[in-house]
C-alpha positions in Angstrom: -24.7 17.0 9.3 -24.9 16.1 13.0 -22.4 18.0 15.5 -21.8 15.7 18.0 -18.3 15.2 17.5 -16.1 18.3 18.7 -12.3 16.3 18.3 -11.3 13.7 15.5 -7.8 12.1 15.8 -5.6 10.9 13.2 -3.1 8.3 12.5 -1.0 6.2 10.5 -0.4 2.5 11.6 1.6 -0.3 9.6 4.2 0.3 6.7 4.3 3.6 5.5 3.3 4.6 2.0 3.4 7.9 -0.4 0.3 9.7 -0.1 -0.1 9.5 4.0 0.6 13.0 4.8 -1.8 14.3 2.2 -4.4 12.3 3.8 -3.3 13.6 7.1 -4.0 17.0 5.7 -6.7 16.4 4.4 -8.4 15.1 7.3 -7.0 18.0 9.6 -8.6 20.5 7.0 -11.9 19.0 7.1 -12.0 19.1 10.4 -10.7 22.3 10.4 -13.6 23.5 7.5 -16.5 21.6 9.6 -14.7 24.0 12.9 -14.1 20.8 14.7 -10.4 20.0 15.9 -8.5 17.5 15.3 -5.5 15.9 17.0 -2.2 13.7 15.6 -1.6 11.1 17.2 2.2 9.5 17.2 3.5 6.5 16.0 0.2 5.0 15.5 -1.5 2.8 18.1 1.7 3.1 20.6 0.9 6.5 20.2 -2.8 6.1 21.4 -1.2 4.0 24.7 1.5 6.4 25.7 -0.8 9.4 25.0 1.5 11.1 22.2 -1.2 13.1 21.2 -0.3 16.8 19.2 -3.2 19.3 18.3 -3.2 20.2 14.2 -4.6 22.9 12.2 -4.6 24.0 8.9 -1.1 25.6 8.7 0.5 23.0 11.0 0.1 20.8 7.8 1.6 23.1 5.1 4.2 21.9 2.5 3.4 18.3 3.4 1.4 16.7 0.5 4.3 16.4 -2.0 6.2 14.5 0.8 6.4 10.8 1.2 6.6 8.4 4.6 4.0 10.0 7.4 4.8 12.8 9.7 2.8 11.1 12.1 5.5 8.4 12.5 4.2 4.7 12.4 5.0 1.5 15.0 4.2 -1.5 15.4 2.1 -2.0 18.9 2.4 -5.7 20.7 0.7 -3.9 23.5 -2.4 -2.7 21.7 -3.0 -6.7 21.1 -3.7 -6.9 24.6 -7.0 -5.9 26.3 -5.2 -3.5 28.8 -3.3 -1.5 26.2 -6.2 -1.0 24.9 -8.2 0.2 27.5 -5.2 2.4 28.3 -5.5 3.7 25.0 -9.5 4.5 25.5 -9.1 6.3 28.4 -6.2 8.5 26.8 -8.5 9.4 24.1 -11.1 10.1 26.4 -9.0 12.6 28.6 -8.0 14.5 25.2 -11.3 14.8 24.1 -10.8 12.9 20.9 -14.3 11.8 20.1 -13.7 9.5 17.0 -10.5 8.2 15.1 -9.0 8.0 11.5 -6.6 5.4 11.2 -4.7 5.7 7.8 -2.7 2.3 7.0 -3.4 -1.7 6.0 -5.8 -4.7 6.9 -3.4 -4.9 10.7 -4.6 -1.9 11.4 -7.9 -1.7 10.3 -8.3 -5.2 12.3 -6.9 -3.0 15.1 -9.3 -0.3 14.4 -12.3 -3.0 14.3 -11.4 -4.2 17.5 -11.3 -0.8 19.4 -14.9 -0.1 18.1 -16.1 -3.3 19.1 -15.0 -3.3 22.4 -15.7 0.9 22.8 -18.7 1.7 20.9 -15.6 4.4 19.4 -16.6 6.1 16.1 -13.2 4.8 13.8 -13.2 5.4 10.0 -10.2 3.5 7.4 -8.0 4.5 5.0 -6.2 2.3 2.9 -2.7 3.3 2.8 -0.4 0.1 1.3 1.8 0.0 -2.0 0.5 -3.4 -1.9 -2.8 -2.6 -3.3 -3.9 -5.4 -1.1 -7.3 -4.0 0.2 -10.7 -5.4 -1.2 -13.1 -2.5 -1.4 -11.0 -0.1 -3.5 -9.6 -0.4 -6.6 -6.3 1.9 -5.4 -4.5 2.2 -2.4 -2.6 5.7 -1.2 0.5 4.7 -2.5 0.3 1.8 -5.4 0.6 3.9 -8.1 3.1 6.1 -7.0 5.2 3.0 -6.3 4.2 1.6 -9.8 5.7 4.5 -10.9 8.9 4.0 -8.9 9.1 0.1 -10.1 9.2 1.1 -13.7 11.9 4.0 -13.5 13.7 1.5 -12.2 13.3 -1.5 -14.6 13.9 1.4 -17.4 17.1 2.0 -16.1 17.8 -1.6 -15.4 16.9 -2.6 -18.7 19.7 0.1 -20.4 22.3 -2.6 -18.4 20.6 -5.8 -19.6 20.5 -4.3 -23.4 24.3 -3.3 -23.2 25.3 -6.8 -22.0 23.0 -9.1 -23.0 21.6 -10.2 -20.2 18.4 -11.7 -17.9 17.8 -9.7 -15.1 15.6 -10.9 -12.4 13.8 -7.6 -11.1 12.0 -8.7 -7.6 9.5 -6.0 -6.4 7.2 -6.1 -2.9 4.4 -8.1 -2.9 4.6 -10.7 0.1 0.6 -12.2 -0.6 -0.5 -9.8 -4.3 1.2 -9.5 -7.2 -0.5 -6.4 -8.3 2.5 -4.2 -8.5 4.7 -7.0 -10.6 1.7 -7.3 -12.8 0.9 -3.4 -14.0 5.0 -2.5 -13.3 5.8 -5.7 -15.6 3.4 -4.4 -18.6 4.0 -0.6 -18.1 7.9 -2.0 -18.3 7.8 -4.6 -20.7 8.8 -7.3 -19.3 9.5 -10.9 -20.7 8.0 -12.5 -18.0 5.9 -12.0 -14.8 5.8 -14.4 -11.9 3.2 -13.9 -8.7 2.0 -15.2 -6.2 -1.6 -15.2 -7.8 -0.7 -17.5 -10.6 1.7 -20.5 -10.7 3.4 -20.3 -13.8 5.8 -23.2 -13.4 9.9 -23.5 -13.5 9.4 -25.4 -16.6 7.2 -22.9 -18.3 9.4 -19.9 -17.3 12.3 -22.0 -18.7 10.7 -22.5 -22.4 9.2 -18.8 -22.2 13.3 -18.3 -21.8 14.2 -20.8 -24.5 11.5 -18.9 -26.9 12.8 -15.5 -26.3 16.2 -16.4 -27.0 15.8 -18.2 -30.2 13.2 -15.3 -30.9 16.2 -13.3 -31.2 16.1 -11.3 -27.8 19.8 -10.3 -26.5 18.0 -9.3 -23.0 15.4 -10.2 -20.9 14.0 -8.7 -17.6 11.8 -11.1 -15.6 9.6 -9.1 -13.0 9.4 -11.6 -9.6 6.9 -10.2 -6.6 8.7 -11.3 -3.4 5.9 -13.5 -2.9 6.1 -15.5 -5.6 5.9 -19.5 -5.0 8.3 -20.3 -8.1 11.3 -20.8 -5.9 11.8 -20.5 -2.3 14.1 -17.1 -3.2 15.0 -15.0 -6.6 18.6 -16.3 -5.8 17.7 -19.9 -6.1 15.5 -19.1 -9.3 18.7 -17.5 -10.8 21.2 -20.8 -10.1 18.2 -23.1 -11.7 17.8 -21.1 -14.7 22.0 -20.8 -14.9 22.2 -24.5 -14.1 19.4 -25.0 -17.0 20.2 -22.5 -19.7 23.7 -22.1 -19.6 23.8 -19.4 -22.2 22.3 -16.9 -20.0 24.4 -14.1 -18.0 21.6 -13.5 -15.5 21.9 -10.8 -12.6 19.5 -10.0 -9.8 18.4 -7.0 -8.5 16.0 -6.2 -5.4 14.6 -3.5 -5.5 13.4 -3.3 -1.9 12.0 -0.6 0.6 13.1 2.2 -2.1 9.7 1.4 -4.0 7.8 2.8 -0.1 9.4 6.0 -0.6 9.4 9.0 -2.5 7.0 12.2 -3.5 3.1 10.7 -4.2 2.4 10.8 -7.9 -0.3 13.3 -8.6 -3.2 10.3 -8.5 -2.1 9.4 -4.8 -2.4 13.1 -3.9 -5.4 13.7 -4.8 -6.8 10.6 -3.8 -5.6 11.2 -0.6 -7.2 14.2 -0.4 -11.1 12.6 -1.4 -10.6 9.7 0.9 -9.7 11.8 3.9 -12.6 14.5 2.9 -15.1 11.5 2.9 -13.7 9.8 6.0 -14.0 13.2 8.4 -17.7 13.9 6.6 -18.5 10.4 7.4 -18.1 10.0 11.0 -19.8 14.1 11.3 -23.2 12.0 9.5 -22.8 9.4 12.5 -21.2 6.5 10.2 -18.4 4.3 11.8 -16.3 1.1 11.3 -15.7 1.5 8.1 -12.9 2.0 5.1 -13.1 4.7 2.7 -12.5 3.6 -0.6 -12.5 4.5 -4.3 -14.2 2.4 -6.7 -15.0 3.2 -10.7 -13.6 6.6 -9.3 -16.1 7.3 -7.4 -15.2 7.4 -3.4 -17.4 4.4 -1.2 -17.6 3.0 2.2 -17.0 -0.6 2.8 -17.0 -2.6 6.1 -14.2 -2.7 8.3 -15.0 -6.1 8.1 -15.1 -7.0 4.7 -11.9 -4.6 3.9 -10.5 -6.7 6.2 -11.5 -10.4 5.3 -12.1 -9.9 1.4 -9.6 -10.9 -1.4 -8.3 -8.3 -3.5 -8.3 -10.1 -6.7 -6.0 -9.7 -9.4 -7.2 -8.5 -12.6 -7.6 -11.3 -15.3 -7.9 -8.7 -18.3 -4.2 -7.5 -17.2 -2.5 -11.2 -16.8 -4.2 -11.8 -20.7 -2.2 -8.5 -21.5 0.9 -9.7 -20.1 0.8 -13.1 -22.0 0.4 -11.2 -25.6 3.1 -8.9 -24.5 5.7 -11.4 -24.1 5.5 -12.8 -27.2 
């Protein structure tokens, strides 16, 4: 394992997800097993251009891997799209000794992270840290299923409501560009129907899905909507055309929002949090750079910065099959 570099720094860019400060830790213990140091850095790439820079060892990360958001802080940096907050940020990192980065957070900031090598020869290694589950190259995010998790508490709780007053509730969950956390939530919830942005179902088919379940007998419904969904320009304007539609339904939206980013990491985001950022220290100590850190058939990979970055996450066409049965 080659010795070279003395000082690894660490940081979380873009939203913030459950499972980032067990990565953090993990990465500061690596280094800290390897008897390297390692170094936070604040509020993400602003961080890197303002020098907010904090030195971290093993206890300085105690009690944090059952806690959700990042203690790093995260912000989004206009001024590390320019070339001179950049090179402000290089020479920061050079005057703190921090010979190689880990940069914890979405395709933004590994296209940030992409750039920085490519202008700096600077070692940079990704972690994929999005409740989107948005990233090609991994089959889980730090985050997804912890927010899965989240999703379907809700929708449980949601559904005692619809049950008690017969009524369609239209649940809408993240998911600007992937429906991957309407799809498995939806299932693991039971839901009537799920619309995403993946898969144009159609007003007219959600309408005689609606029709089915009502003459089917079904008192309540819940409809899981990503926020992304190209249905209807808003779940607002989906409700009025199904009200001005199908009369007969009492339908009530609910959004679940930014409370599906927080929260304690389920057990699977901690401790893939803690293989990703054991691989992603090792791998820039055997020389390797540029790229993400992954987990794949549960076994942890590297993939391109690049191709983390411009590949398509697909959505899994066993799971939409599921979905259809499920409804009926």
């Amino acid at each position: 394992m080659s010795k070279t570099i003395k000082k690894i720094g660490v940081l979380t860019s873009g939203g913030d997800s459950p499972g980032m400060n067990a990565a953090i830790r993990s990465v500061v213990r690596t280094c800290a097993f390897h008897n390297i140091e390692c170094a936070g850095i604040y509020r993400g790439y602003q961080g890197m251009i303002e020098g907010d820079f904090k030195e971290m060892g093993p206890r300085s990360v105690n009690n944090i891997v059952n806690k959700g958001g990042t203690i790093l802080k995260s912000a989004r940096s206009k001024e590390f799209m320019t070339v001179e907050g950049r090179q402000k940020a290089h020479q920061n990192l050079v005057n703190a000794g921090i010979e190689a980065l880990v940069v914890i957070g979405g395709d933004g900031s590994f296209t940030g992270a992409e750039i920085f090598n490519n202008e700096f020869g600077y070692p940079v290694m990704g972690i994929p840290g999005t409740i989107d589950n948005d990233i090609f190259g991994t089959s889980h995010t730090l985050g997804f299923d912890t927010a899965l998790n989240t999703v379907v508490d809700c929708i449980d709780k949601i559904r005692d409501t619809a049950s008690s007053h017969n009524r369609l509730f239209l649940v809408e969950v993240m998911g600007r560009d992937a429906g991957h956390i309407a799809l498995n939530a939806g299932i693991g919830a039971g839901a009537e129907e799920i619309l995403i942005p993946e898969q144009d179902l159609g007003l007219e088919r959600l309408l005689e899905s609606l029709r089915k379940s009502k003459a089917a007998g079904k008192s309540s419904s819940i409809v899981v909507i990503a926020e992304g969904d190209k249905i209807g320009k808003s779940v607002f304007e989906l409700k009025d055309y199904i009200e001005e539609n199908l009369p007969e339904y009492d339908i009530r939206v609910s959004v679940l929002g930014h409370m599906q980013r927080g929260g304690a990491p389920s057990c699977y985001d901690r401790v893939l949090a803690s293989r990703l950022g054991v691989k992603a220290v090792e791998s820039l100590l055997e020389g390797k750079s540029n790229y993400m850190v992954g987990i794949l058939n549960d076994k942890v990979t590297l993939t391109p910065l690049e191709n983390a970055i411009k590949g398509h996450s697909e959505i899994d066409q066993e799971l939409l099959r599921v979905s259809d049965i499920m409804s009926t």
